[in-house]
Each structure stands twice: as C-alpha cells, then as structure tokens.
mmCIF file of the N, C-alpha and C atoms, coordinates in Angstrom:
data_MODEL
# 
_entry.id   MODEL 
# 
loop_
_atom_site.group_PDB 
_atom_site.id 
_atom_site.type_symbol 
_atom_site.label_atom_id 
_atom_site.label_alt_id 
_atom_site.label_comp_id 
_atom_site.label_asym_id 
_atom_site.label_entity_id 
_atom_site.label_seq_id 
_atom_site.pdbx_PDB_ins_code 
_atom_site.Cartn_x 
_atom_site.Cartn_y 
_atom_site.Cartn_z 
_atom_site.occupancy 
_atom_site.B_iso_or_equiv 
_atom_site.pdbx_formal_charge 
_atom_site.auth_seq_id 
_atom_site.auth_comp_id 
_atom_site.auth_asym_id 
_atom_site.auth_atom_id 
_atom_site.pdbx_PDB_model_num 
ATOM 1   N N  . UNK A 1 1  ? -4.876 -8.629  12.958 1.00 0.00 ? 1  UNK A N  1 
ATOM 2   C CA . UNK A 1 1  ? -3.465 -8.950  12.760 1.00 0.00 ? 1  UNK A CA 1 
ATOM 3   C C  . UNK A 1 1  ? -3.343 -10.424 12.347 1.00 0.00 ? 1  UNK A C  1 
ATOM 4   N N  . UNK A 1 2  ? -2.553 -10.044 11.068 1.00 0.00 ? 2  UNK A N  1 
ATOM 5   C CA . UNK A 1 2  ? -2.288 -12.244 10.742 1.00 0.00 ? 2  UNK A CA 1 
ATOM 6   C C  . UNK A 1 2  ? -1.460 -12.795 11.946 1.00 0.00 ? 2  UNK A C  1 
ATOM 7   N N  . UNK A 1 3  ? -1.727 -13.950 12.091 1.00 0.00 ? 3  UNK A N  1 
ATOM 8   C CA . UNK A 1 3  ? -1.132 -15.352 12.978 1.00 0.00 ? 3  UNK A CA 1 
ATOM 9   C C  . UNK A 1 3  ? 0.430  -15.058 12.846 1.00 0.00 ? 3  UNK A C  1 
ATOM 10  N N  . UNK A 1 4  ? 1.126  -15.381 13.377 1.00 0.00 ? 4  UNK A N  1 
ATOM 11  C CA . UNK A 1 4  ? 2.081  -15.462 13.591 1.00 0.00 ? 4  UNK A CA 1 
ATOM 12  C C  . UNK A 1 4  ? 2.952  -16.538 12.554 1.00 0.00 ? 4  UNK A C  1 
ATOM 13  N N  . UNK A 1 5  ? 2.614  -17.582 12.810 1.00 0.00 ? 5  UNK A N  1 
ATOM 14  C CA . UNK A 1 5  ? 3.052  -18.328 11.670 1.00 0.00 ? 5  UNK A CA 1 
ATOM 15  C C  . UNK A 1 5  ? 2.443  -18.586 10.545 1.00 0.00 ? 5  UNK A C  1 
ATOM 16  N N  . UNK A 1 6  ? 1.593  -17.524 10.104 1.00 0.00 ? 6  UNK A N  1 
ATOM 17  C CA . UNK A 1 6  ? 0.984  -17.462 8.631  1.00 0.00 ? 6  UNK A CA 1 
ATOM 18  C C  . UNK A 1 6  ? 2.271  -16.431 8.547  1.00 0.00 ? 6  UNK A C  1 
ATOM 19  N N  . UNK A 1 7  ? 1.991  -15.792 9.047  1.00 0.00 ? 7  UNK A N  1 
ATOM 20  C CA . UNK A 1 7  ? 3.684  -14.511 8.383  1.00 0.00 ? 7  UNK A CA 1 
ATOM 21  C C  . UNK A 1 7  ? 4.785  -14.921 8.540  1.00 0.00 ? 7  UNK A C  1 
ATOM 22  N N  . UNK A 1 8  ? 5.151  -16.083 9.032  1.00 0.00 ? 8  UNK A N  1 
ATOM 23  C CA . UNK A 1 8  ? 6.584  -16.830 8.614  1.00 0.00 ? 8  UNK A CA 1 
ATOM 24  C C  . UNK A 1 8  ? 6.914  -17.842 8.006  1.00 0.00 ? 8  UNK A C  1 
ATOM 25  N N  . UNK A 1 9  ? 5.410  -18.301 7.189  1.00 0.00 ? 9  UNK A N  1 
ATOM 26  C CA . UNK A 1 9  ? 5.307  -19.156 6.455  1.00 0.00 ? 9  UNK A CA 1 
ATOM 27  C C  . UNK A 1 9  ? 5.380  -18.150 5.330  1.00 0.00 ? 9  UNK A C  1 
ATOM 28  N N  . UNK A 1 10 ? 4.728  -16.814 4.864  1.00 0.00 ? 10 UNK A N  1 
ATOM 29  C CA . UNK A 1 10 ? 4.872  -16.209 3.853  1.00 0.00 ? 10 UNK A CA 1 
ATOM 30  C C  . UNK A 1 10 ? 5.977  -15.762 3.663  1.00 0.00 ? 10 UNK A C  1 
ATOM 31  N N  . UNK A 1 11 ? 7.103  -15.480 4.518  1.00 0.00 ? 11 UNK A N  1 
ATOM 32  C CA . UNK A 1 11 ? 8.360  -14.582 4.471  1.00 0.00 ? 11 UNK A CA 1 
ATOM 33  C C  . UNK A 1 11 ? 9.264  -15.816 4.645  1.00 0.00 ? 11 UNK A C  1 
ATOM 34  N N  . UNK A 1 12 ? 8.702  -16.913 4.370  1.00 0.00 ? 12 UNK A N  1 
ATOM 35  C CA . UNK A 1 12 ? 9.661  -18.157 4.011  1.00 0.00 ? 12 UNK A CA 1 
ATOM 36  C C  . UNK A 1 12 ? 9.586  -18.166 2.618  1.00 0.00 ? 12 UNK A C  1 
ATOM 37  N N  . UNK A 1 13 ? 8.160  -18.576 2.166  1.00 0.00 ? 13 UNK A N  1 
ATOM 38  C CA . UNK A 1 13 ? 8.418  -18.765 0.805  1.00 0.00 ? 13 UNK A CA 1 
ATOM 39  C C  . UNK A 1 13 ? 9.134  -17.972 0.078  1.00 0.00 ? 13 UNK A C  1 
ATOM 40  N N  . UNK A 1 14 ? 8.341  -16.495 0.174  1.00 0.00 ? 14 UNK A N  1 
ATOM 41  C CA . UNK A 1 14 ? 8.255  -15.252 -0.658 1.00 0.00 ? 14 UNK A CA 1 
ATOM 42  C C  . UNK A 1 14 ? 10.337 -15.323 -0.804 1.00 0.00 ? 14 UNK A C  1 
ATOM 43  N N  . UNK A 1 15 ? 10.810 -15.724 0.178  1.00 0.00 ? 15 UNK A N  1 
ATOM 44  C CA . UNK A 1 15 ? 11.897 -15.468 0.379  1.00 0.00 ? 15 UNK A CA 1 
ATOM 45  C C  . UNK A 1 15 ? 13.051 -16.576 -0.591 1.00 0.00 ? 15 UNK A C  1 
ATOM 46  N N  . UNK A 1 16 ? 12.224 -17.551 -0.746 1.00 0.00 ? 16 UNK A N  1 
ATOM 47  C CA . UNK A 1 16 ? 12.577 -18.850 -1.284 1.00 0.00 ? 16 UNK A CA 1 
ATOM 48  C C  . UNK A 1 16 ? 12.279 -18.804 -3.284 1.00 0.00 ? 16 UNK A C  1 
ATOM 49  N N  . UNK A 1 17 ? 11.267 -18.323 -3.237 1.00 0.00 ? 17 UNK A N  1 
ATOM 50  C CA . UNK A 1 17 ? 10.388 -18.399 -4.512 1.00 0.00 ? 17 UNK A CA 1 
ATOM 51  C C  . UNK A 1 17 ? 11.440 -17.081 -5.147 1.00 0.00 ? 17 UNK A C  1 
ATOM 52  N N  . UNK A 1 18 ? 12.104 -16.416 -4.328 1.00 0.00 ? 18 UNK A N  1 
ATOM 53  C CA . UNK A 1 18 ? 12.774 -14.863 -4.799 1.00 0.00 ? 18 UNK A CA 1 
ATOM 54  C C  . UNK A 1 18 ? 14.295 -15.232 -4.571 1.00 0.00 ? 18 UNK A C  1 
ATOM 55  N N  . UNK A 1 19 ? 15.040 -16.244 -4.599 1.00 0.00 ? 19 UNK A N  1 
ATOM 56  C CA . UNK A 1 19 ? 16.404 -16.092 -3.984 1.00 0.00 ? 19 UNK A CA 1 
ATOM 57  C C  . UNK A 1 19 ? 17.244 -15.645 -4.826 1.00 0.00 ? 19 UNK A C  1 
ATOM 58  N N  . UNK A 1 20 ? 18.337 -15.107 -3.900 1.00 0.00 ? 20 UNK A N  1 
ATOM 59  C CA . UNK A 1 20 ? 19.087 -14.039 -4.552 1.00 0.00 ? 20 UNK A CA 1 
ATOM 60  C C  . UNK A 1 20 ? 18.886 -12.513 -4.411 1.00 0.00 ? 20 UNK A C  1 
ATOM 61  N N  . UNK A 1 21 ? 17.352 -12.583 -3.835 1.00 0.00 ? 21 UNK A N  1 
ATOM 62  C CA . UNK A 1 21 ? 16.850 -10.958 -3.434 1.00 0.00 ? 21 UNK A CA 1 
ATOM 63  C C  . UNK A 1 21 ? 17.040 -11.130 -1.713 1.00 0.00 ? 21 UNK A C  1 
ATOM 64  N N  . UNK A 1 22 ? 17.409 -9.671  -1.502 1.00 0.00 ? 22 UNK A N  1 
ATOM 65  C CA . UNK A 1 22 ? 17.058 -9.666  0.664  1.00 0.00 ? 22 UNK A CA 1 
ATOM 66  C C  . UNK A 1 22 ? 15.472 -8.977  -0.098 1.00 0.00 ? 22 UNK A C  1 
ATOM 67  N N  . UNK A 1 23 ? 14.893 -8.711  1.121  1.00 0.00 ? 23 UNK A N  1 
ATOM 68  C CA . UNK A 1 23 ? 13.828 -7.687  1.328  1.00 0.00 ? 23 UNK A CA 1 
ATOM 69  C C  . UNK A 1 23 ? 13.596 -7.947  2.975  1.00 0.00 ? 23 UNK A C  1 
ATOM 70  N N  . UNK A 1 24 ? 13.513 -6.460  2.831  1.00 0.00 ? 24 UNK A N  1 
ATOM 71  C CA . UNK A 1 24 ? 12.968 -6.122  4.488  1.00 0.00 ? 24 UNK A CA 1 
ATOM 72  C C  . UNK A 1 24 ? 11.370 -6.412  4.732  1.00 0.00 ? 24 UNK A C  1 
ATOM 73  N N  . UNK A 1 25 ? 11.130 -5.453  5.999  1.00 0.00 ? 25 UNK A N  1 
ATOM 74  C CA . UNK A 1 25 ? 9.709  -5.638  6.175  1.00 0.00 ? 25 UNK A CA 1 
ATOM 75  C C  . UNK A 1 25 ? 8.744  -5.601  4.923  1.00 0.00 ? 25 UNK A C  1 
ATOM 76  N N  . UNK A 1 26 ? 9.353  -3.532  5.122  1.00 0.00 ? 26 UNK A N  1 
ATOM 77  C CA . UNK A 1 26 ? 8.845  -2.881  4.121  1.00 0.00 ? 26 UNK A CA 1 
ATOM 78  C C  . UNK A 1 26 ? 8.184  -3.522  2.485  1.00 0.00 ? 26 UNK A C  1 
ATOM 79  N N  . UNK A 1 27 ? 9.425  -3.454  2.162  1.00 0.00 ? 27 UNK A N  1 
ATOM 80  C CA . UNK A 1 27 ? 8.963  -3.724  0.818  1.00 0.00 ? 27 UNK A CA 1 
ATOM 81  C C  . UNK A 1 27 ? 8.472  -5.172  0.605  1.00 0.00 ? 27 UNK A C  1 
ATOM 82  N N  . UNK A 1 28 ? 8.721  -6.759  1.209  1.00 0.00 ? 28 UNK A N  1 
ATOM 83  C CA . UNK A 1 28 ? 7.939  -7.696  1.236  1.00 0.00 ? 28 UNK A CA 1 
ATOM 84  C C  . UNK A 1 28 ? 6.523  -7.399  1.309  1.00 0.00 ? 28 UNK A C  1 
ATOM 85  N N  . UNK A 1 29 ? 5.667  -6.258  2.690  1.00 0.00 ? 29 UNK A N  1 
ATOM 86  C CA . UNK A 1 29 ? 4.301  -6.498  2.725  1.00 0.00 ? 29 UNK A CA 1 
ATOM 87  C C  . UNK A 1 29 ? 4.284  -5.455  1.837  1.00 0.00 ? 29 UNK A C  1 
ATOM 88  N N  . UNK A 1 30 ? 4.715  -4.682  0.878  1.00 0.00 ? 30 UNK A N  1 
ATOM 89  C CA . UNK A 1 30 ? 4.303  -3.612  -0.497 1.00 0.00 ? 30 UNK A CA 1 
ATOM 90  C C  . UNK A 1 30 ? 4.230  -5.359  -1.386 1.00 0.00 ? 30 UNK A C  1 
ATOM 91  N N  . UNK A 1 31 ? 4.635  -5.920  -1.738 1.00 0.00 ? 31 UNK A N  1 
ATOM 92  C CA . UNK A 1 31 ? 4.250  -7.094  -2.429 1.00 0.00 ? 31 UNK A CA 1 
ATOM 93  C C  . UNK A 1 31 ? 3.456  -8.219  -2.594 1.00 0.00 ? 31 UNK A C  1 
ATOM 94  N N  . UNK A 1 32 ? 3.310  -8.574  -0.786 1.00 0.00 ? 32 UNK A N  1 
ATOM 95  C CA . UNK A 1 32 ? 2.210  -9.173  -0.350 1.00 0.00 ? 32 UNK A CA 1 
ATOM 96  C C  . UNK A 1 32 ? 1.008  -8.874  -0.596 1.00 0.00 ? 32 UNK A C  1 
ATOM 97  N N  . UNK A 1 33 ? 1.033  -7.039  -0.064 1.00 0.00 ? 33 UNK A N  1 
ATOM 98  C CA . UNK A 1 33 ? -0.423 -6.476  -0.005 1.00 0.00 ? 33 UNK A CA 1 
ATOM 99  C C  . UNK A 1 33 ? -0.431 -6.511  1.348  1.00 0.00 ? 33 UNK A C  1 
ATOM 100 N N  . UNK A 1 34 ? 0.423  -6.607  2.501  1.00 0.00 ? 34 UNK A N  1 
ATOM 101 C CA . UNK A 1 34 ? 0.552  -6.972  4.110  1.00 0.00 ? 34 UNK A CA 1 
ATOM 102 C C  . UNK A 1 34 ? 0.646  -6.154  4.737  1.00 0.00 ? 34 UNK A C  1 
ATOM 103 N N  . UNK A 1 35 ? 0.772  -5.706  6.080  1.00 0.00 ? 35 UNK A N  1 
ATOM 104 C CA . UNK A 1 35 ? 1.524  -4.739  6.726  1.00 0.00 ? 35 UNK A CA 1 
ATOM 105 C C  . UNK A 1 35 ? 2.430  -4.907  7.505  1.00 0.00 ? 35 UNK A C  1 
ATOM 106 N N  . UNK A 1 36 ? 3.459  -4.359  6.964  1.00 0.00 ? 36 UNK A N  1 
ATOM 107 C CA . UNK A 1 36 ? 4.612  -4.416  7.673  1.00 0.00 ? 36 UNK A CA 1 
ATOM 108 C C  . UNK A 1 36 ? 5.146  -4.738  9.084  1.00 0.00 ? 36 UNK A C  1 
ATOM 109 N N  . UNK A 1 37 ? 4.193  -4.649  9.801  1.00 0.00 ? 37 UNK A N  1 
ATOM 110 C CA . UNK A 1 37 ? 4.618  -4.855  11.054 1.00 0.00 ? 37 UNK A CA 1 
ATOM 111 C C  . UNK A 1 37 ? 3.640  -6.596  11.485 1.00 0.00 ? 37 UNK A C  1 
ATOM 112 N N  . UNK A 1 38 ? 3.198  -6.786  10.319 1.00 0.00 ? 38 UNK A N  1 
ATOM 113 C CA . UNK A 1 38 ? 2.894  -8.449  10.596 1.00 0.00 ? 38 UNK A CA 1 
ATOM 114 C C  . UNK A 1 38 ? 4.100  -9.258  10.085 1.00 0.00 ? 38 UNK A C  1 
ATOM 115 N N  . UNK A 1 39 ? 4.885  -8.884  9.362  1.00 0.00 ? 39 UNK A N  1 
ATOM 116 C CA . UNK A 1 39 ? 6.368  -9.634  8.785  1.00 0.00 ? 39 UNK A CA 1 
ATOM 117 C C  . UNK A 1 39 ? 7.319  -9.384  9.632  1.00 0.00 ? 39 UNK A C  1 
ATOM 118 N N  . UNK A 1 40 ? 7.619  -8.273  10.427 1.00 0.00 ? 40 UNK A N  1 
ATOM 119 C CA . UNK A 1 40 ? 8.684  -8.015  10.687 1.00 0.00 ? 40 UNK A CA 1 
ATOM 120 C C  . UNK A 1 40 ? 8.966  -8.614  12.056 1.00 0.00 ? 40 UNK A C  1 
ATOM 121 N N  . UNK A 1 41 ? 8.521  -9.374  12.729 1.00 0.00 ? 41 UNK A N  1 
ATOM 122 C CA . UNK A 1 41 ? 8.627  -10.371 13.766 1.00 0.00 ? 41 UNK A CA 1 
ATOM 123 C C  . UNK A 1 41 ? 9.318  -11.681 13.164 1.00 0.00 ? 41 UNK A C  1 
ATOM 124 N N  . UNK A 1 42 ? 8.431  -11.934 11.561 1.00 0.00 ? 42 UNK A N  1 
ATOM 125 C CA . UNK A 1 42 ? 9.053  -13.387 11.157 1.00 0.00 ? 42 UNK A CA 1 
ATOM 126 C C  . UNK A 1 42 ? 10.190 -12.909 10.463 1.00 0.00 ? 42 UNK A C  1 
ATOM 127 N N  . UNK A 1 43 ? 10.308 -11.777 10.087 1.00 0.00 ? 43 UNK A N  1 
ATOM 128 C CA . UNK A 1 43 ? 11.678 -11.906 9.435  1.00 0.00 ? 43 UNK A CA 1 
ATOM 129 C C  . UNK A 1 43 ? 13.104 -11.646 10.402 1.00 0.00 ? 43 UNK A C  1 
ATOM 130 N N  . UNK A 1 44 ? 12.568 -11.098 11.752 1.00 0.00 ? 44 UNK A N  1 
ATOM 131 C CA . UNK A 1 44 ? 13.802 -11.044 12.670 1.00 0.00 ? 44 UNK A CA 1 
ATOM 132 C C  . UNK A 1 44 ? 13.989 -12.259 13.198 1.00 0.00 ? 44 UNK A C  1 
ATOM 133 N N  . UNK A 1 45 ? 13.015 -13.476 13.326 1.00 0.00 ? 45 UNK A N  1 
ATOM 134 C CA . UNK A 1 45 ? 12.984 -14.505 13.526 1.00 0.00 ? 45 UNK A CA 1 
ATOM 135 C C  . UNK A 1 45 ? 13.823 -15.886 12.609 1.00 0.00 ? 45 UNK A C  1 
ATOM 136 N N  . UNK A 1 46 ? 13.543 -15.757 11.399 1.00 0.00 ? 46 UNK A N  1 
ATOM 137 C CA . UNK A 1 46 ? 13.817 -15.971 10.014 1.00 0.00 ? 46 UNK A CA 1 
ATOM 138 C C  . UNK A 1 46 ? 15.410 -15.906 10.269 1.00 0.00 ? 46 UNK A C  1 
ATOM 139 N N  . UNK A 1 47 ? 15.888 -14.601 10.632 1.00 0.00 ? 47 UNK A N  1 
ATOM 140 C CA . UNK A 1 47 ? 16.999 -14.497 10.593 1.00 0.00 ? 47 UNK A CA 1 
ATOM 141 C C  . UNK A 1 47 ? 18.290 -14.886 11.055 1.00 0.00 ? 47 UNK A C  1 
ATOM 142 N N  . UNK A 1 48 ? 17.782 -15.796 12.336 1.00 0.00 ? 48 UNK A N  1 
ATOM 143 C CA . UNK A 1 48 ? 19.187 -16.174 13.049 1.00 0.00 ? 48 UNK A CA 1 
ATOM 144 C C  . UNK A 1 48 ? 18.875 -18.009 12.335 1.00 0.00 ? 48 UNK A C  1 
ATOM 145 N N  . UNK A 1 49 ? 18.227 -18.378 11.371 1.00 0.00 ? 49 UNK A N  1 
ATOM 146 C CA . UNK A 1 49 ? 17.733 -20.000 10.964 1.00 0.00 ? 49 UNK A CA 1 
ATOM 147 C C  . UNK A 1 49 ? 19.228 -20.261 10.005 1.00 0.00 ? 49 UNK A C  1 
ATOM 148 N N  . UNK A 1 50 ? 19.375 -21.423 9.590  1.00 0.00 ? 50 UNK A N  1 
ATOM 149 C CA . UNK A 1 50 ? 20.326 -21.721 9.067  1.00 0.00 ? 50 UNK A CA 1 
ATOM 150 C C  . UNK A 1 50 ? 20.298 -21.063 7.472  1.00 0.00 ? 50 UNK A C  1 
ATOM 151 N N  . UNK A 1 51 ? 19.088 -21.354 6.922  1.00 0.00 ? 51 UNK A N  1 
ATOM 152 C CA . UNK A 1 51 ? 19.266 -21.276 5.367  1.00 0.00 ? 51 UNK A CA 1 
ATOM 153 C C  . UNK A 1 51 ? 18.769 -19.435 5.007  1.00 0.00 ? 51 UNK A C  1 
ATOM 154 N N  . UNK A 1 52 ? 19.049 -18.688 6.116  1.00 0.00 ? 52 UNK A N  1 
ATOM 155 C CA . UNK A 1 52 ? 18.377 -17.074 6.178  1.00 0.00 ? 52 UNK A CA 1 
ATOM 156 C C  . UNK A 1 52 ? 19.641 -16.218 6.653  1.00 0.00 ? 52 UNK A C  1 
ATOM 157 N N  . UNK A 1 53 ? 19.382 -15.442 5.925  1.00 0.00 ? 53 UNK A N  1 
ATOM 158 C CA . UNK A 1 53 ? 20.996 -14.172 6.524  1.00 0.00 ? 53 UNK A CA 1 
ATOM 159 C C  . UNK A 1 53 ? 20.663 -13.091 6.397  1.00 0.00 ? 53 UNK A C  1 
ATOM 160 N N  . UNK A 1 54 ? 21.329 -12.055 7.089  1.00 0.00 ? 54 UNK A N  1 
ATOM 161 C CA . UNK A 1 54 ? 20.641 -10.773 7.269  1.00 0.00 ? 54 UNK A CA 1 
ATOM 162 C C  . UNK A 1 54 ? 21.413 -10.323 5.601  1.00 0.00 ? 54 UNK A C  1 
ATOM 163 N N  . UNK A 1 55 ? 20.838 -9.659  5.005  1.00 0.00 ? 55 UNK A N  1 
ATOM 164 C CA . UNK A 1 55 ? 21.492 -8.789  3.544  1.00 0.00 ? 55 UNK A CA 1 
ATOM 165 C C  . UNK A 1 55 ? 20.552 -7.820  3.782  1.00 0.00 ? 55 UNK A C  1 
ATOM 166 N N  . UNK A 1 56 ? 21.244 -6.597  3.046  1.00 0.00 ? 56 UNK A N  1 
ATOM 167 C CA . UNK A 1 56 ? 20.390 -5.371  2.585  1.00 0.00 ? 56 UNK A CA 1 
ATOM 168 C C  . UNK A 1 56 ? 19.654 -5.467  1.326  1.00 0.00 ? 56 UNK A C  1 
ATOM 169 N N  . UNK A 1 57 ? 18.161 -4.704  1.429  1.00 0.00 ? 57 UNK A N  1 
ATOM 170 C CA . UNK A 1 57 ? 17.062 -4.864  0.534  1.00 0.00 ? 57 UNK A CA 1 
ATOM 171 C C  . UNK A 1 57 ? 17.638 -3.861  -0.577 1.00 0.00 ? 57 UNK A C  1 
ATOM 172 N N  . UNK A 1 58 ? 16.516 -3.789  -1.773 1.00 0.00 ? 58 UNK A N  1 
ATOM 173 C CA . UNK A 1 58 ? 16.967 -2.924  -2.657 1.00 0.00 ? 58 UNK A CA 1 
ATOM 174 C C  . UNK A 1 58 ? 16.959 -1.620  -2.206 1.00 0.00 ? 58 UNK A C  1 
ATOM 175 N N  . UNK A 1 59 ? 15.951 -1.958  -1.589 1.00 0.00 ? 59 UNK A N  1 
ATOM 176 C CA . UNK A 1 59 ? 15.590 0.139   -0.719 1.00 0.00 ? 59 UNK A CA 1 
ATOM 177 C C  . UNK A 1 59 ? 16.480 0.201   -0.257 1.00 0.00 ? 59 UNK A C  1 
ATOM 178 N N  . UNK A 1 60 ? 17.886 -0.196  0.644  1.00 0.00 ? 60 UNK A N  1 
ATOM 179 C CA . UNK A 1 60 ? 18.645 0.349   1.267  1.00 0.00 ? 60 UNK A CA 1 
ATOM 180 C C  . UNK A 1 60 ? 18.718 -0.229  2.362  1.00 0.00 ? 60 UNK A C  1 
ATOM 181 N N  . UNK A 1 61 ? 17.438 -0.801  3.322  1.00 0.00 ? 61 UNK A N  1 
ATOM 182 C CA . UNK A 1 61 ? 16.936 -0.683  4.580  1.00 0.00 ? 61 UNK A CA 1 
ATOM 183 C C  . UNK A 1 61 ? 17.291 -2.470  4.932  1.00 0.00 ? 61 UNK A C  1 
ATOM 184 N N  . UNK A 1 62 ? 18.076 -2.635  6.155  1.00 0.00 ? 62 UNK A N  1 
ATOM 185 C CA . UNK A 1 62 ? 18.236 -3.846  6.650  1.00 0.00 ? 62 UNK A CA 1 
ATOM 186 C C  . UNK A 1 62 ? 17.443 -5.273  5.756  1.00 0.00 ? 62 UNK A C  1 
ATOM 187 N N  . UNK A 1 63 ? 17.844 -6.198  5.640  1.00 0.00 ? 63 UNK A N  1 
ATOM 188 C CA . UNK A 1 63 ? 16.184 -7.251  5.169  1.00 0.00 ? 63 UNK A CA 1 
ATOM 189 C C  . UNK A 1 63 ? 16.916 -8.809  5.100  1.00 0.00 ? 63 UNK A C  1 
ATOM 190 N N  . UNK A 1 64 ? 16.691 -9.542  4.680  1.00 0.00 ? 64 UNK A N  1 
ATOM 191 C CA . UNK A 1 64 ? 16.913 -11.131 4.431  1.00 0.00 ? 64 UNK A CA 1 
ATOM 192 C C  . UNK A 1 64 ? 16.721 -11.727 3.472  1.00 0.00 ? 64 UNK A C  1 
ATOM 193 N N  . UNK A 1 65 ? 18.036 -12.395 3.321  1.00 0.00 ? 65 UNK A N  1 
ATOM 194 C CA . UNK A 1 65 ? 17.654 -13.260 2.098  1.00 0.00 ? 65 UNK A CA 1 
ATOM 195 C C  . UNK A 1 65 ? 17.592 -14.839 1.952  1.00 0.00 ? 65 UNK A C  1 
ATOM 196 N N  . UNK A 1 66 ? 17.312 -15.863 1.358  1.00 0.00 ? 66 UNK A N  1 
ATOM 197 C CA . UNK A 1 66 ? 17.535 -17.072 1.543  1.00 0.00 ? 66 UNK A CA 1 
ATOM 198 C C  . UNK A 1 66 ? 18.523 -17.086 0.945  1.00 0.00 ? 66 UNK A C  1 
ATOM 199 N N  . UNK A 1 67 ? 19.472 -18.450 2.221  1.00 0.00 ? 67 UNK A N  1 
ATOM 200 C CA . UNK A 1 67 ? 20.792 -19.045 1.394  1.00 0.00 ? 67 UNK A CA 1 
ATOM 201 C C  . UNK A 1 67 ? 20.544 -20.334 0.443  1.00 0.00 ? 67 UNK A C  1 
ATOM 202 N N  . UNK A 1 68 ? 20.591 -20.533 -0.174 1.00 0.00 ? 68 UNK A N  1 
ATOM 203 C CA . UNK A 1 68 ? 20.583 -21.827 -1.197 1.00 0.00 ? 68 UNK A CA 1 
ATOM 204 C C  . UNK A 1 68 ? 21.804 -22.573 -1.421 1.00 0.00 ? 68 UNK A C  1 
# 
C-alpha cells in the first residue's frame, strides 16, 4: 500500500494540473495506474482544505475538484 502522503501529494497535483475537472477515487487511480482505495483517504481528506470542494466526477460518482 502507498504512504499516505505520497497519495495526497498525487491527488493534489493530479487535481491541480486538471482544474476544472472533480474526479473521485475511482477514476483518478484508472489514470494514475493506482488503486483506489490508496486515494480515497486523501481525497476525503483533501476535501474539507480550503482550495478543494466536494463536485461530482464525470462518472457520476461523488469526487473533488480544485478551487482556483
């Protein structure tokens, strides 16, 4: 299992480098190459931070996006 803050350092950027998109667990580690349940701690985490808000992904399914 990745570190903890290697997966909220990736679901920072990924999130940053993409703004304007949410993505959930799911489909972030389909992009990474990750598994899902190594993101989905940093992204519920991610989520209550100032520049992060909960939005829905393209799939449908809960996810986050960066505010800019």
């Amino acid at each position: 299992m990745m570190d903890y803050s290697m997966s909220e350092r990736l679901v920072r950027q990924r999130l940053r480098d993409n703004k304007g998109r949410a993505y959930c667990a799911d489909c972030m580690a389909k992009d990474l190459g990750r598994s899902p349940d190594e993101l989905k701690a940093a992204i519920e985490s991610l989520a209550v931070r100032e520049r992060f808000m909960a939005a829905p992904c393209a799939c449908g399914a809960p996810g986050l996006i960066y505010r800019w």
